[in-house]
C-alpha positions as CSV (number, residue, x, y, z in Angstrom):
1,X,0.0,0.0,0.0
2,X,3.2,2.0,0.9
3,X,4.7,1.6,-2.1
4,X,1.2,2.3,-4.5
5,X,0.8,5.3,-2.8
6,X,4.5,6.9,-3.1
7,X,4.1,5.9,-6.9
8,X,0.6,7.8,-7.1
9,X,2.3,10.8,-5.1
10,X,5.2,10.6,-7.2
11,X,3.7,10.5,-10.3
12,X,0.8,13.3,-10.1
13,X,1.6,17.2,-10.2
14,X,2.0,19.1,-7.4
15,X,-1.0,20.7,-8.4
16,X,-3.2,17.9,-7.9
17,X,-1.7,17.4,-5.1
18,X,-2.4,20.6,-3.4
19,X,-5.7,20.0,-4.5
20,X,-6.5,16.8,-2.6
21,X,-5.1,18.3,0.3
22,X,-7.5,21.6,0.2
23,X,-10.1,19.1,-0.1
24,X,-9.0,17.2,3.3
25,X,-8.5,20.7,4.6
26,X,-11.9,21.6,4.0
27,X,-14.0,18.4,4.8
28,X,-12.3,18.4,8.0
29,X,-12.8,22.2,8.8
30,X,-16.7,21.3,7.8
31,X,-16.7,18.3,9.8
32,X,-15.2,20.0,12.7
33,X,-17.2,23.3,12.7
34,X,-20.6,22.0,11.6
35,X,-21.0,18.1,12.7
36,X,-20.4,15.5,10.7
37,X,-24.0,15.0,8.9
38,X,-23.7,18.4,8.0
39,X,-20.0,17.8,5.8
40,X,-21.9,14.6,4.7
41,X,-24.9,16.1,3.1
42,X,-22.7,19.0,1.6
43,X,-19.8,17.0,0.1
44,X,-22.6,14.8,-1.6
45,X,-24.0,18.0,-2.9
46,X,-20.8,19.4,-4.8
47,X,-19.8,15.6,-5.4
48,X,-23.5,15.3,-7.6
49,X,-22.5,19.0,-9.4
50,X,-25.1,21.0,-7.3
């Protein structure tokens, strides 16, 4: 699993990256601020495009 994941972080841009990280960043910050069913309902929302 180690090794997958140092290829996957290896191989994508720094970018990306940086983008999966803001998203951890901001699930968490949702989760932590607003309750867990709350980040739930809104990630699914963005996740279906609305």
């Amino acid at each position: 699993m180690k090794k997958a994941w140092k290829r996957f972080t290896s191989q994508r841009s720094p970018w990306i990256k940086l983008f999966f990280v803001a998203c951890a960043v901001r699930v968490i910050y949702d989760w932590y601020f607003f309750g867990f069913d709350y980040a739930f309902r809104a990630s699914t929302i963005a996740a279906a495009g609305g």
